[in-house]
N, C-alpha and C positions, 0 to 999 in steps of 0.2 A: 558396327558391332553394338551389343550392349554399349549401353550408356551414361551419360553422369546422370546420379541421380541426387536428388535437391538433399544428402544426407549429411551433416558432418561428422568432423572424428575423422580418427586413421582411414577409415575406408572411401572416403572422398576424393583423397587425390589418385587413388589409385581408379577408381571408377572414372572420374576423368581421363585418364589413360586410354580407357578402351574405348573413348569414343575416334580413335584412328586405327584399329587394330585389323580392318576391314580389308586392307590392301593387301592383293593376294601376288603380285609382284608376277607379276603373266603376263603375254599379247592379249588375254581375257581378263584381264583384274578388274577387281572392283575399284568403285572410287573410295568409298572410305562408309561407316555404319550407319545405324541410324541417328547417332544421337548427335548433335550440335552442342557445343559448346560458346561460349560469349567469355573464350580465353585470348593467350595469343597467336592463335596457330597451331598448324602444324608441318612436318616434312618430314618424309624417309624416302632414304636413297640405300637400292641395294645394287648388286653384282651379282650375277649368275654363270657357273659353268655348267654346261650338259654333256655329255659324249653319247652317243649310242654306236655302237661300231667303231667304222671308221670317221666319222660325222661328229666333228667337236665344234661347241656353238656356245658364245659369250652372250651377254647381254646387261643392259643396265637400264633401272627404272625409276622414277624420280618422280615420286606424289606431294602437294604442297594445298596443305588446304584452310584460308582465311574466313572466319568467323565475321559476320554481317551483324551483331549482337546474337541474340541466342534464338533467334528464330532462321537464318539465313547464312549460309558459306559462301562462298565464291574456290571452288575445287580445281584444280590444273593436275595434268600428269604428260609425262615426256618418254617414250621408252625408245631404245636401241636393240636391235641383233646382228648379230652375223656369224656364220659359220667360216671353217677350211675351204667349203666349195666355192667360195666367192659370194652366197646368197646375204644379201644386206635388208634389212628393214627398221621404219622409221615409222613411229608413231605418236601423235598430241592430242589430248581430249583436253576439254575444260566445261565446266559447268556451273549450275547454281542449283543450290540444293537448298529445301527446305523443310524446314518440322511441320509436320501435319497434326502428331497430337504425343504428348509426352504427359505419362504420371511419373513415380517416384521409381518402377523398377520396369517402364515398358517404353518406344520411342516407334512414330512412323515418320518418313521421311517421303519425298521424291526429288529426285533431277532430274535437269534435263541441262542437255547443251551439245556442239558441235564435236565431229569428230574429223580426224585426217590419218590417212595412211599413205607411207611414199611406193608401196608395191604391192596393192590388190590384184587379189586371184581375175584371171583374165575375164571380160565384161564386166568387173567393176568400177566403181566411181572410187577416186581417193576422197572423195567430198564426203561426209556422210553426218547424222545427228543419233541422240541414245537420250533414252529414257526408261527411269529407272527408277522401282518401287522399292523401298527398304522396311524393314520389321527388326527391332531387336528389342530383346527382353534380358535382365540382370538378375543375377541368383539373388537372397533376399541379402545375404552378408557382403555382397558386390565380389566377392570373389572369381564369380563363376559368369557368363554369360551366352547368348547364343544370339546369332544375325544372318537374316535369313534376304535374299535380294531376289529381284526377277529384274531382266533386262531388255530391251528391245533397240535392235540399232538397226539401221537401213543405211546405206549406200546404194543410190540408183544399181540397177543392177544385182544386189545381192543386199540379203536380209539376214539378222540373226537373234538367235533368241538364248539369253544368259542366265545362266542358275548359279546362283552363288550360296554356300554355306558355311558356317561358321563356329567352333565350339571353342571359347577361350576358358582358361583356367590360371590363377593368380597360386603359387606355391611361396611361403613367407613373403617379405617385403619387396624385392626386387627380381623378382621373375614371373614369366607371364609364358606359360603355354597355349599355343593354336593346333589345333587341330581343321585343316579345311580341305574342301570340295567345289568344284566349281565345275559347270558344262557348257560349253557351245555348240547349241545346237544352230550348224549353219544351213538353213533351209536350200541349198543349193547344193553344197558337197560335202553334209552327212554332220554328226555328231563329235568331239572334242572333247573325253570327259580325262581330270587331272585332279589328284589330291597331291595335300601339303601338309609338312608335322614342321611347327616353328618353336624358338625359343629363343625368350631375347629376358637378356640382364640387362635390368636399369641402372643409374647411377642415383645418390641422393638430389642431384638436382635433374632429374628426369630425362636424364638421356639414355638412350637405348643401345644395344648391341647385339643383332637379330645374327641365326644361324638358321638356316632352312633347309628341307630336302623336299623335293618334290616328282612324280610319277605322275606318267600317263596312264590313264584304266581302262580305257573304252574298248578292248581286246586287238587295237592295232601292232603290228611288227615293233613298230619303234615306241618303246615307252619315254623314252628322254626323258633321264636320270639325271636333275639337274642339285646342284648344290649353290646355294644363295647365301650370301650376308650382306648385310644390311643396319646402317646408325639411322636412329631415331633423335629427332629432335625438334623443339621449340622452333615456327618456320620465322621468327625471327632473329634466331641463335645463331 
């Protein structure tokens, strides 16, 4: 997402903030915005319930992302699901991600790094890599920001192409609304598009407490109506 920017004053640590605010907590999530930090980290770990019918489906996903000085991260994510029918899935990406060019309210990034899945769609590979362009820009007062991703992953076998977007908004001190969007377009079996409205209270020494709901949009049967929460914290806290 938007990012820190070189400002100080009150609006600083909060502009800090939004440089993890990017993780969309999905089988498609992002890895995290455009902007790096040269802090200590970061981590969120949420929980997710869905139903749709009869079709009740958990999940948990676990992003952690360490700072290389302020040009370099080194990013990791781990997710889980499974439903009532028995379907189970297991996923780990990691990467390195770097700043391309940052002024005071604008940041480009890219990653790249390996990906795994334990039960890809039949002729796929569980082996697979992603690379990923990032854009985010910060309102002038850091209140406000937007981060905009494109994505490319391949697994021998199957390709996909990731649209991720992004509107954050800071209401007083300790709260932090998302507004997001995100598609997979998987060039094999069709398109995957999903919004998310979040909200998460901070604590004074910067911990989070995230509340999510999230829909499917793409005009399929099943929208999976899922509900997420999620702690945010220092990834060495």
């Amino acid at each position: 997402m938007a990012g820190p920017s070189p400002q100080t004053g009150p609006h600083a640590a909060w502009v800090r903030r939004l440089g993890f605010v990017a993780v969309l907590f999905a089988p498609a999530s992002a890895q995290a915005g455009a902007w790096i930090t040269a802090d200590e980290g970061r981590s969120i770990t949420t929980a997710g319930y869905r139903q749709d019918g009869d079709v009740r489906g958990y999940e948990t996903d676990v992003y952690v992302e360490e700072p290389l000085g302020d040009r370099f991260a080194v990013v990791g994510r781990a997710y889980y699901a499974t439903d009532n029918l028995g379907s189970e899935t297991n996923e780990a990406d990691a990467g390195l991600k770097a700043r391309l060019w940052r002024d005071g309210r604008t940041a480009l990034a890219a990653q790249i790094g390996p990906t795994w899945r334990s039960a890809p769609p039949p002729g796929c590979a569980q082996n697979g890599g992603e690379s990923r362009a990032l854009a985010g820009r910060s309102g002038r007062g850091g209140r406000s920001f937007v981060n905009l991703e494109v994505a490319y992953r391949y697994n021998p076998g199957c390709s996909h192409v990731r649209y991720e977007a992004t509107y954050g908004h800071r209401t007083g001190s300790r709260w932090l609304w998302l507004a997001q969007v995100f598609a997979d377009d998987d060039l094999r079996f069709g398109e995957t598009i999903k919004a998310q409205a979040t909200m998460v209270r901070f604590s004074k020494a910067g911990r989070g407490l995230q509340l999510s709901a999230r829909i499917q949009l793409d005009g399929a049967e099943v929208i999976e109506p899922t509900l997420i929460v999620g702690y945010w914290s220092g990834a060495r806290r």
